[in-house]
C-alpha positions as CSV (number, residue, x, y, z in Angstrom):
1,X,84.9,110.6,100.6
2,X,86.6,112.0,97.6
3,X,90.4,111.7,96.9
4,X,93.0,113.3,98.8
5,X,96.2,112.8,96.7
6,X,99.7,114.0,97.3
7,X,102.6,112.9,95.4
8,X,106.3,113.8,94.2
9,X,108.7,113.5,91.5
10,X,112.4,114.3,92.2
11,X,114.6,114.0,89.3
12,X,117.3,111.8,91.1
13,X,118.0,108.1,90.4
14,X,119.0,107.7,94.4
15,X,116.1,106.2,96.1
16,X,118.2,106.3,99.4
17,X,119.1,110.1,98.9
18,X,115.7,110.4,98.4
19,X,114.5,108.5,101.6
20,X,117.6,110.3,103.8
21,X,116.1,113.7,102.6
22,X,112.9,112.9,103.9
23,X,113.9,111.6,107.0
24,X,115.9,114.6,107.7
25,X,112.9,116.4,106.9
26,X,110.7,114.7,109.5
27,X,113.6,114.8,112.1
28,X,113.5,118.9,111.6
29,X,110.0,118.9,112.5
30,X,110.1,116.1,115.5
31,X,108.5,113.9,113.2
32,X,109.0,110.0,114.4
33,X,109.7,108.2,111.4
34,X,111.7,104.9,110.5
35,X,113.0,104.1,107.2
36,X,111.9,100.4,105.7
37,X,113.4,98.6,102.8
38,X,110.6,97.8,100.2
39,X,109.0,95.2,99.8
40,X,107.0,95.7,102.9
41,X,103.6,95.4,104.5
42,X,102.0,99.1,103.6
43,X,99.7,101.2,106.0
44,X,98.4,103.8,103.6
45,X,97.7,106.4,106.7
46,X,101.4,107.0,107.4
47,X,103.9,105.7,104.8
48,X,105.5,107.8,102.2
49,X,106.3,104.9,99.6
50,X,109.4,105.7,96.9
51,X,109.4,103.9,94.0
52,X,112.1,102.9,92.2
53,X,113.6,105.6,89.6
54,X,112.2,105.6,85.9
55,X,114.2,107.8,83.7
56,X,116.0,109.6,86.4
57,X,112.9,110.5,88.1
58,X,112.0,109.1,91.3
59,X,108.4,109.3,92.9
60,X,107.2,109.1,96.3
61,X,103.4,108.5,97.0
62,X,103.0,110.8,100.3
63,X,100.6,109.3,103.1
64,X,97.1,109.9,102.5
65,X,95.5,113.1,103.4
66,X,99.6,114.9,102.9
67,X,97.9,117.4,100.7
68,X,98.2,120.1,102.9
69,X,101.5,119.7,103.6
70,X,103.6,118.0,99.9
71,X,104.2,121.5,98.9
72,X,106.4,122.5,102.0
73,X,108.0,118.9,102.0
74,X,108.7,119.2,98.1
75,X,110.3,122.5,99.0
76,X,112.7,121.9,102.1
77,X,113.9,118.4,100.1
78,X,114.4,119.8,97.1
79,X,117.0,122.6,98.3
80,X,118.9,119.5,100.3
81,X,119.6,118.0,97.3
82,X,119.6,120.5,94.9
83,X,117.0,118.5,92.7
84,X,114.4,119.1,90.4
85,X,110.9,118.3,91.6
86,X,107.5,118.3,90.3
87,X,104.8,118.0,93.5
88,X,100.8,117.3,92.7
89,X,98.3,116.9,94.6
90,X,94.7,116.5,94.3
91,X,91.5,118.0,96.7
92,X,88.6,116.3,97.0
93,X,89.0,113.9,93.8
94,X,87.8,117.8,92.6
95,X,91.0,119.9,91.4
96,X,95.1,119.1,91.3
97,X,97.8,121.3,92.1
98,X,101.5,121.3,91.0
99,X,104.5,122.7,92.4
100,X,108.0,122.5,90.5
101,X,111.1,123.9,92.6
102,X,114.9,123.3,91.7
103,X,117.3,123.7,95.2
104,X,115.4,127.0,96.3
105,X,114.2,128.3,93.4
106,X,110.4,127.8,92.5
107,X,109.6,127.6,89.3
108,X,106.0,127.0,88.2
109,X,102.6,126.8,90.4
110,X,99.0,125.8,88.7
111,X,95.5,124.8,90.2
112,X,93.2,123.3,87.9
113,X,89.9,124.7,89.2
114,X,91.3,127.9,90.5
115,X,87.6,129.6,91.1
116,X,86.9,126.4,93.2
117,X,86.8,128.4,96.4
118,X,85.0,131.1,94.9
119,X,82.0,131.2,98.2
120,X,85.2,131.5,100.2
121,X,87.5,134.5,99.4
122,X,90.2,133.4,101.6
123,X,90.9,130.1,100.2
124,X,90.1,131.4,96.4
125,X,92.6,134.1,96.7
126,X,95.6,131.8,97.3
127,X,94.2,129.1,94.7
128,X,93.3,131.8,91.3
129,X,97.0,133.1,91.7
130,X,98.7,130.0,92.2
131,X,99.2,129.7,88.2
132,X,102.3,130.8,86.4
133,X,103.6,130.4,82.9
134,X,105.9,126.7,82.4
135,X,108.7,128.5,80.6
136,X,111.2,128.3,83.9
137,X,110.0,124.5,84.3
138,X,110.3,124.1,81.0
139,X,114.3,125.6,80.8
140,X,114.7,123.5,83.6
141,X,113.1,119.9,82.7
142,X,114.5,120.1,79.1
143,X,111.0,120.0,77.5
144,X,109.2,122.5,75.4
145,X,106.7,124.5,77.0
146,X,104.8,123.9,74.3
147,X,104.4,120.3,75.1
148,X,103.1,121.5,78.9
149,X,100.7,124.0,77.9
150,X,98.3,121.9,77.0
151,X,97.7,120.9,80.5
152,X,97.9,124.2,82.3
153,X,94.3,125.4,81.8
154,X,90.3,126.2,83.9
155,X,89.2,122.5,83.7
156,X,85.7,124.4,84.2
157,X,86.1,126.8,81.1
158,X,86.1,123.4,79.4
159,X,84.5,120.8,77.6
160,X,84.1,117.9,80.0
161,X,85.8,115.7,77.7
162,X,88.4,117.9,76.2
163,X,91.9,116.4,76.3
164,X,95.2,118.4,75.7
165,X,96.2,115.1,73.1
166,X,94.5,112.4,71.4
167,X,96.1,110.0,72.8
168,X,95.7,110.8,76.3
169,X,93.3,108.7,78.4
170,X,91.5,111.1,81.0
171,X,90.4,114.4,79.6
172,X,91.1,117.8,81.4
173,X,88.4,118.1,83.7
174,X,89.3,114.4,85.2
175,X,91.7,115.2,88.0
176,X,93.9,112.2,86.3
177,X,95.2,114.8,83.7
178,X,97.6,115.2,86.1
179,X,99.2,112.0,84.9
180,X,99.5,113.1,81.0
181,X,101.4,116.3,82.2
182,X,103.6,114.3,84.0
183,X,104.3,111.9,80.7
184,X,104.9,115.0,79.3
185,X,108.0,116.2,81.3
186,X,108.9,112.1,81.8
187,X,107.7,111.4,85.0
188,X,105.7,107.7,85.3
189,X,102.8,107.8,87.9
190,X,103.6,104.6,90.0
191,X,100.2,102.5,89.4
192,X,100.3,100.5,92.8
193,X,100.4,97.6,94.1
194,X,103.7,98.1,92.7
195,X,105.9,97.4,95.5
196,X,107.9,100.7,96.5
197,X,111.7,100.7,96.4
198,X,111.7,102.3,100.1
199,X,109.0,103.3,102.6
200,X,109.9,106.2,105.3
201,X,106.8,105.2,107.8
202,X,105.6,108.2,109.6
203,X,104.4,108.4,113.4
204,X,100.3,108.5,113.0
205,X,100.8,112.3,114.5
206,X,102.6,113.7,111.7
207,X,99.7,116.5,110.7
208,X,99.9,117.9,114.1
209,X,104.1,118.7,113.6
210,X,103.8,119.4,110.0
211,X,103.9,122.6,108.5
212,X,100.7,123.3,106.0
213,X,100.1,125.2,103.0
């Protein structure tokens, strides 16, 4: 079974803002939910764990198998508090995705393998157009679109071991890449088992209340 990855930066330094947000969230939805301190006992199957703010940017590691539903999350919290976010999430170990939004407006979308779905014209018609230039992301994040560039491209037009710096540690075809691009706008992937600042724990039937995307 390949990796099913969803996970959000919100440039806030308020882990409880954060955590109320969500919960507010899941309460829109009739989502049961409780709120925990961290440190606590983890179940990876329902628990959205947020970690304590680097740099004014706080991330929350979404349950696993949230991929098909970060990008409306990362949407309806950021317009409650007005905050920059940066959502990614990966399919399959095989491709990531990323999402920027500030309050309501959204600002950037890119797929890394956006043929992927190319046997099904559906799914690869919402995928190849879900790419758009960083400028607005850029304006917004206060780094130079230059510096995110790099990242944005066909990890299959590719070498396989091509990286958008030297010192980067996965190439652009690894799904990982996603981690350099976040360096890039100052985000820190959490590298568990970091203990999380705050855990919102999630009833097991959260997928069936959930809106997808």
């Amino acid at each position: 079974m390949g990796l099913f990855l969803a996970a959000t930066a919100v440039r806030s330094d308020s882990v409880s803002a954060i955590a109320q947000a969500i919960s507010k969230y899941m309460q829109s939805h009739d989502v049961k939910h409780e709120v925990l301190p961290g440190p606590t006992p983890l179940n990876d199957a329902t628990d959205a764990q947020i970690f304590a703010p680097i740099k004014s940017w706080t991330v929350v590691l979404w349950p696993n198998y949230f991929n098909i539903h970060d990008f409306p999350a990362a949407k309806a919290i950021a317009t409650a508090g007005s905050w920059l976010i940066s959502a990614v999430h990966v399919y399959d170990g095989d491709y990531w995705e990323h999402l920027a939004v500030s309050g309501t407006d959204e600002l950037h979308e890119f797929c890394s393998r956006p043929t992927y779905w190319k046997d099904e014209p559906s799914e690869l018609e919402r995928v190849s157009s879900f790419n758009s230039a960083p400028e607005r992301l850029a304006q917004a994040s206060g780094v130079p679109a230059a510096a995110l560039t790099p990242y944005l491209v066909d990890a299959d037009g590719i070498a396989e071991d091509a990286r958008a710096a030297a010192d980067d540690q996965f190439p652009l075809s690894d799904i990982w890449a996603f981690t350099h691009f976040w360096r890039r706008l100052g985000i820190t992937y959490p590298d568990p088992p970091e203990n999380p600042a705050a855990v919102v724990r999630l009833s097991k039937w959260f997928a069936k209340r959930l809106p997808a995307a």
